[in-house]
ChimeraX commands (.cxc) that place a marker at each C-alpha (Angstrom):
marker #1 position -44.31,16.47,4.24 radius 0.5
marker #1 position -40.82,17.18,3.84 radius 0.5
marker #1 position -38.62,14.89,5.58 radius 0.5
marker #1 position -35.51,17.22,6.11 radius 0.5
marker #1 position -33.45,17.80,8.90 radius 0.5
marker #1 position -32.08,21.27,10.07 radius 0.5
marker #1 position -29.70,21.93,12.77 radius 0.5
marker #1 position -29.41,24.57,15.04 radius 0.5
marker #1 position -26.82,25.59,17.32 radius 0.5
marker #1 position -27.07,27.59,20.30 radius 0.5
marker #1 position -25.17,28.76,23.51 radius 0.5
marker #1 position -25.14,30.91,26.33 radius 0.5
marker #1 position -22.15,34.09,25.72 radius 0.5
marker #1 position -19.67,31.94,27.10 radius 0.5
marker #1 position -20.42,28.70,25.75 radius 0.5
marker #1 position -20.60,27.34,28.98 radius 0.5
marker #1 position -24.24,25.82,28.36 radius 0.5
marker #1 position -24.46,24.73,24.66 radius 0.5
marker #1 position -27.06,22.75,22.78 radius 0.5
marker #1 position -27.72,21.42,19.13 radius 0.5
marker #1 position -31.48,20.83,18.31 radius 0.5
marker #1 position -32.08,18.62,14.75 radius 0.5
marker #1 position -35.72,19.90,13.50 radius 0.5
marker #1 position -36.98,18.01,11.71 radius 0.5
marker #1 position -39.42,18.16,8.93 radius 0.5
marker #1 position -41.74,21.27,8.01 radius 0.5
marker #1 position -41.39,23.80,5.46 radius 0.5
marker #1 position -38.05,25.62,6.27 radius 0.5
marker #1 position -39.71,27.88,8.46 radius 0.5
marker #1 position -39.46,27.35,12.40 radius 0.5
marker #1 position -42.97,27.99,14.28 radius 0.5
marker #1 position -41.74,30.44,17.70 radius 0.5
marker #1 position -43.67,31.12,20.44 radius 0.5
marker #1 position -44.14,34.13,23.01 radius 0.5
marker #1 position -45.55,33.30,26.40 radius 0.5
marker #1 position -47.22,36.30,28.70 radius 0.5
marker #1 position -45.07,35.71,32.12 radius 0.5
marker #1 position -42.87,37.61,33.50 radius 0.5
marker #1 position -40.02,35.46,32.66 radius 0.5
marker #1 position -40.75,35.49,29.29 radius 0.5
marker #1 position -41.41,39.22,28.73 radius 0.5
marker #1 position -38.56,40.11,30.65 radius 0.5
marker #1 position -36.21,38.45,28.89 radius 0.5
marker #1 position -38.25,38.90,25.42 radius 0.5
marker #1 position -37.48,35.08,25.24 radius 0.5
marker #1 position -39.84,33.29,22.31 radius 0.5
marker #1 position -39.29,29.28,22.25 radius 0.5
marker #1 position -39.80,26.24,20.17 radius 0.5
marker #1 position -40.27,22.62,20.48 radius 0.5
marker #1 position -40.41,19.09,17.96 radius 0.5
marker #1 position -41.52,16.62,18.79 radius 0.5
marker #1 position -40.09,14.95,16.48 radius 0.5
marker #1 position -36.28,16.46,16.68 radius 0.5
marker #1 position -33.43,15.90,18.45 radius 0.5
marker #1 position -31.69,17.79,21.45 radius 0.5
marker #1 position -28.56,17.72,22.68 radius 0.5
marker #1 position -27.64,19.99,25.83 radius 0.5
marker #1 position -23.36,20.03,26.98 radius 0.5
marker #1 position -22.83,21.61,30.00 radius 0.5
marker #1 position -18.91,22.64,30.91 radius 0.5
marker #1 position -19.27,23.74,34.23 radius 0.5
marker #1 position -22.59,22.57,36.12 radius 0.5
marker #1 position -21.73,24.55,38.92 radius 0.5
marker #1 position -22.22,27.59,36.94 radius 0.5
marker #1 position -25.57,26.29,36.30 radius 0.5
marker #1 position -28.92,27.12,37.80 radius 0.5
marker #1 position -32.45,25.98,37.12 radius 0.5
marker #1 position -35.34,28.61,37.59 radius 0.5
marker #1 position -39.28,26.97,38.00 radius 0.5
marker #1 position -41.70,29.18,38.23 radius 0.5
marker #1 position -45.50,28.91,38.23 radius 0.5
marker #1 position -46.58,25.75,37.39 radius 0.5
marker #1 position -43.07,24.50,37.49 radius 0.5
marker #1 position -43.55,22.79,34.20 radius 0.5
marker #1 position -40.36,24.32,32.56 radius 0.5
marker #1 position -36.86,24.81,33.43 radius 0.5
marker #1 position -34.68,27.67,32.81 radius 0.5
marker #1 position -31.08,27.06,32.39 radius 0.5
marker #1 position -29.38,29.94,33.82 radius 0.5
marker #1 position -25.65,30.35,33.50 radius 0.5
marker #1 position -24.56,32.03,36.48 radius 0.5
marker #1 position -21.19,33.25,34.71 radius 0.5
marker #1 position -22.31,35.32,31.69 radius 0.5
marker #1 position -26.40,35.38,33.10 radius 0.5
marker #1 position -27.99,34.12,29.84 radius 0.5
marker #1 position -30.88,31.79,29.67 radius 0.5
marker #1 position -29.90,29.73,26.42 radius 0.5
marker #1 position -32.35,27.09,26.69 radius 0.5
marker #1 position -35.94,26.11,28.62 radius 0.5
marker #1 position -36.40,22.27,29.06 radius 0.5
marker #1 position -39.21,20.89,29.70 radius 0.5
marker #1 position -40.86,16.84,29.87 radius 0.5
marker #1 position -43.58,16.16,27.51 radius 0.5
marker #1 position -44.82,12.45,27.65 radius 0.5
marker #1 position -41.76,11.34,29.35 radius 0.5
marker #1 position -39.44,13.36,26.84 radius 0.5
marker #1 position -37.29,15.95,27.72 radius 0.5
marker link #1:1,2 radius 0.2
marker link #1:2,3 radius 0.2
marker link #1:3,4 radius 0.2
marker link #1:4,5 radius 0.2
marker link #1:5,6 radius 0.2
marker link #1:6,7 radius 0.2
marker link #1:7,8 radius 0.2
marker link #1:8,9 radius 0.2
marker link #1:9,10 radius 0.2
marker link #1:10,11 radius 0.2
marker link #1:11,12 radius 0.2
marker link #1:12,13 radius 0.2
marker link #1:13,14 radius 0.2
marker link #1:14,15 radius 0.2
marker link #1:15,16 radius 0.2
marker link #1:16,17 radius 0.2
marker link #1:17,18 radius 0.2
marker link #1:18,19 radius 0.2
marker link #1:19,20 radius 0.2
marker link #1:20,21 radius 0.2
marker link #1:21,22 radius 0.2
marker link #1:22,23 radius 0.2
marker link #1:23,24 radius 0.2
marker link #1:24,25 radius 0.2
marker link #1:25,26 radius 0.2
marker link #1:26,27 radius 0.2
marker link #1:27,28 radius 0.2
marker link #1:28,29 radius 0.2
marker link #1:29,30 radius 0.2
marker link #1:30,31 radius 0.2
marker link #1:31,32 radius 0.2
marker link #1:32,33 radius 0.2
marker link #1:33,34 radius 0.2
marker link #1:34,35 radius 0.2
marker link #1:35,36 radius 0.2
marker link #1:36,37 radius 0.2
marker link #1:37,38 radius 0.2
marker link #1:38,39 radius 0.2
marker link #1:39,40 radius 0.2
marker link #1:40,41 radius 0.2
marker link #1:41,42 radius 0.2
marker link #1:42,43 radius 0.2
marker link #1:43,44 radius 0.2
marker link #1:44,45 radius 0.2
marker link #1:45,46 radius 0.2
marker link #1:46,47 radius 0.2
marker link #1:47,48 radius 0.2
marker link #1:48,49 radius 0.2
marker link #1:49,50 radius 0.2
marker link #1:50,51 radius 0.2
marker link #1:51,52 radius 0.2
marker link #1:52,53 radius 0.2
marker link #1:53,54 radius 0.2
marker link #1:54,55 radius 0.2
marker link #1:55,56 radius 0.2
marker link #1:56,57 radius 0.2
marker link #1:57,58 radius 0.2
marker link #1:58,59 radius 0.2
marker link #1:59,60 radius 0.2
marker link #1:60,61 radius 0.2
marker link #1:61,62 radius 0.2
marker link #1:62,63 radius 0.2
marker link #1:63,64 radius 0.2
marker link #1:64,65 radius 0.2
marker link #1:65,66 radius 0.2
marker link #1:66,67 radius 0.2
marker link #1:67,68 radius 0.2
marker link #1:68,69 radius 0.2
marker link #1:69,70 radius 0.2
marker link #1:70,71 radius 0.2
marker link #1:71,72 radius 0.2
marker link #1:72,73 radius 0.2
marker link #1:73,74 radius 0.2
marker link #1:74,75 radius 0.2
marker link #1:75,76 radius 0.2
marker link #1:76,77 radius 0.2
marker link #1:77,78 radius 0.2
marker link #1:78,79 radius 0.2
marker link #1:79,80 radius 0.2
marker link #1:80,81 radius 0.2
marker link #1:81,82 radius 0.2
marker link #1:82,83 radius 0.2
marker link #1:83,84 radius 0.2
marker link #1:84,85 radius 0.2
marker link #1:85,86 radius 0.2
marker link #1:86,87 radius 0.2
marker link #1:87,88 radius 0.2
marker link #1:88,89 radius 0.2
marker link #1:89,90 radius 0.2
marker link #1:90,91 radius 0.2
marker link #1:91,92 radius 0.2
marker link #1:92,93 radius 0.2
marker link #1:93,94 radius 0.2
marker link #1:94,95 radius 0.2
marker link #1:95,96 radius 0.2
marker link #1:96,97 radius 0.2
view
């Protein structure tokens, strides 16, 4: 298995929620997913989790900040209330976030 490390950037349109996410390992190519709920389809949001990366979230202004749970409440949406993008969904998996 290759033991490389890619890093992605992301952020909401006005940077106010930011994150960095190390993969690491595979092939080059990042698996995605597309979940059925509303949420999802709404936003045409697909997502992707490593176990074995590294995330880092930075959040300017928490205030401009919300967290949407739906359903099983299992994931969080991070919601910036200034520009209205949902940048990143956080979750807890074992007792990692």
């Amino acid at each position: 298995m290759n033991d490389s490390i890619r890093r992605i950037h992301g952020s909401c349109h006005c940077g106010n929620i930011r994150f960095t996410f190390d993969w690491s390992g595979g092939d080059g190519k990042i698996p995605v997913r597309a979940f059925g709920c509303d949420m999802c389809t709404k936003h045409r949001g697909v997502w992707t989790s490593n176990s074995r990366g590294q995330f880092d979230m930075t959040v300017e202004d928490e205030s401009e900040v919300s967290r949407y749970r739906f359903g099983t409440k299992t994931a969080d949406f991070h919601v910036c209330r200034v520009c209205g993008v949902v940048p990143i969904v956080t979750c807890a998996i074992d007792g990692r976030d």
